[in-house]
C-alpha positions in Angstrom: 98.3 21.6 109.0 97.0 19.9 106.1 99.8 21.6 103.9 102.2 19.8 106.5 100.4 16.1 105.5 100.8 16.9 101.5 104.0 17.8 101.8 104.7 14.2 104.1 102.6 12.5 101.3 105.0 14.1 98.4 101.7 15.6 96.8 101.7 19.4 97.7 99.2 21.4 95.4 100.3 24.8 94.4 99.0 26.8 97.7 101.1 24.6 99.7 104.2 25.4 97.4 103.3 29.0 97.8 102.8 28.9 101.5 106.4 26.9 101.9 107.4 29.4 99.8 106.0 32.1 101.9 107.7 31.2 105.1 110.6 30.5 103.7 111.4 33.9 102.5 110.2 35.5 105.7 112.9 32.8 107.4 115.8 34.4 104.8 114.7 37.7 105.2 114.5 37.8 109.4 117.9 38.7 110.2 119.3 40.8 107.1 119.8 43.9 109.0 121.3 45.1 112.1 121.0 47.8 113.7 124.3 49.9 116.0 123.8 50.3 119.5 124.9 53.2 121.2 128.5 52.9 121.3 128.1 51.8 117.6 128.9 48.3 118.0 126.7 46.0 114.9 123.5 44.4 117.1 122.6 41.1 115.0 118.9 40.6 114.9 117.8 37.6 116.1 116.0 35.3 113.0 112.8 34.1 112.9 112.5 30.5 114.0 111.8 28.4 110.7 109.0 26.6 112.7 107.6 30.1 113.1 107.4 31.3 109.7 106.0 28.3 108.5 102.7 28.4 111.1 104.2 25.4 112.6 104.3 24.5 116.3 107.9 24.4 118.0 108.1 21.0 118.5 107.6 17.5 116.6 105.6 16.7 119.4 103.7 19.3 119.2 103.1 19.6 115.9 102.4 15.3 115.9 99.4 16.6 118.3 98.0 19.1 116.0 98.0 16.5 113.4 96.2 13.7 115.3 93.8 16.7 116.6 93.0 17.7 112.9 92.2 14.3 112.3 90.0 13.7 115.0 87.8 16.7 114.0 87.5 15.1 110.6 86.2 11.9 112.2 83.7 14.1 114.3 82.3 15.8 111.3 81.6 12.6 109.3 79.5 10.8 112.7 76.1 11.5 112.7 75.7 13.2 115.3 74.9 17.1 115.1 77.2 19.3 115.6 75.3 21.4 117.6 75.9 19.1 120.7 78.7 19.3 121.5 79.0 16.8 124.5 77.0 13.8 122.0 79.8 14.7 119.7 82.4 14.4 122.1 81.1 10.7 123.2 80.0 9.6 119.8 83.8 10.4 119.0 84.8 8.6 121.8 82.9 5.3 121.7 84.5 5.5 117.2 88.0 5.7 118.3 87.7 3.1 121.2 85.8 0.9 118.8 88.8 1.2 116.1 91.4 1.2 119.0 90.4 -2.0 120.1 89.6 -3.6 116.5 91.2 -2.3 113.7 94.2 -0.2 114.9 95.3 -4.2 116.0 95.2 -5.7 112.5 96.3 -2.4 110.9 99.3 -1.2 113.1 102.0 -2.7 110.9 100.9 -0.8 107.8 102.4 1.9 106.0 98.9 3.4 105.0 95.3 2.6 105.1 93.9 0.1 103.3 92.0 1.2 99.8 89.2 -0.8 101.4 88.9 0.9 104.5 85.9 3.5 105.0 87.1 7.5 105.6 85.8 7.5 109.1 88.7 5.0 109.8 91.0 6.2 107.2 91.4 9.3 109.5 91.7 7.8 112.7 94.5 5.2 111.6 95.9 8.8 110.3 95.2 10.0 113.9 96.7 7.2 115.3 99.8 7.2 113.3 100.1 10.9 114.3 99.7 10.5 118.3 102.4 7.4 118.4 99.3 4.9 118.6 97.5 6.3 121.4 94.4 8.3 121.3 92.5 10.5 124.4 90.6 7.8 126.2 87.8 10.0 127.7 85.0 11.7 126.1 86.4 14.9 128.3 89.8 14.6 126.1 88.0 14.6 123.3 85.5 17.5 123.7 88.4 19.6 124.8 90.0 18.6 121.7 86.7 20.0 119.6 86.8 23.0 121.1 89.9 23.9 119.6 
């Protein structure tokens, strides 16, 4: 998914060019032929969904989710905690996004981007947050399901 945030940021390198450029094609390309039936009667195949060819989930919702789940696994890797344990990570994650829930998600809400001041732990999570509507799991549960992915 992080070729779906460059393209949203209006900065896609050149693999995420290629990879638009991928599924698009495949999208052209997925109903070009038919096939006759029996009675010889021209069966239309059915296309490709565009969502599909690009690797993307079917829904905004969905793919919102997946976004603010990426995210989250960013914020995971940069606590100090090792990964190794998973449940410490889980909590450690947690107690970070309840912190920044309560703190600076309220001072923050109203702006279009991060501010340049703010450190990359909570960078990501005012991504996550913008992703998930500006709600995040609530339970360290939520969240180690969400690292197991």
């Amino acid at each position: 998914m992080e070729w779906l945030q460059q393209v949203l940021d209006g900065s896609p390198d050149a693999a995420t060019i290629e990879h638009l450029r991928r599924g698009f094609a495949t999208w052209l390309n997925s109903a070009t032929g038919g096939r006759r039936d029996c009675t010889g009667k021209l069966e239309r195949t059915r296309p490709l969904s565009l969502a599909r060819c690009l690797g993307l989930p079917e829904s905004p919702e969905r793919v919102r989710t997946a976004q603010r789940d990426a995210h989250l696994r960013a914020v995971a890797d940069l606590l100090p905690v090792q990964p190794h344990h998973p449940w410490k990570r889980a909590t450690a994650l947690c107690n970070e996004a309840q912190s920044f829930t309560r703190h600076q998600w309220l001072c923050w809400v109203g702006l279009d981007a991060p501010p340049a001041y703010a450190s990359e732990i909570n960078r990501l999570l005012w991504l996550a947050m913008r992703a998930g509507g500006g709600k995040l799991p609530t339970t360290a549960r939520q969240y180690a399901s969400i690292l197991e992915s």
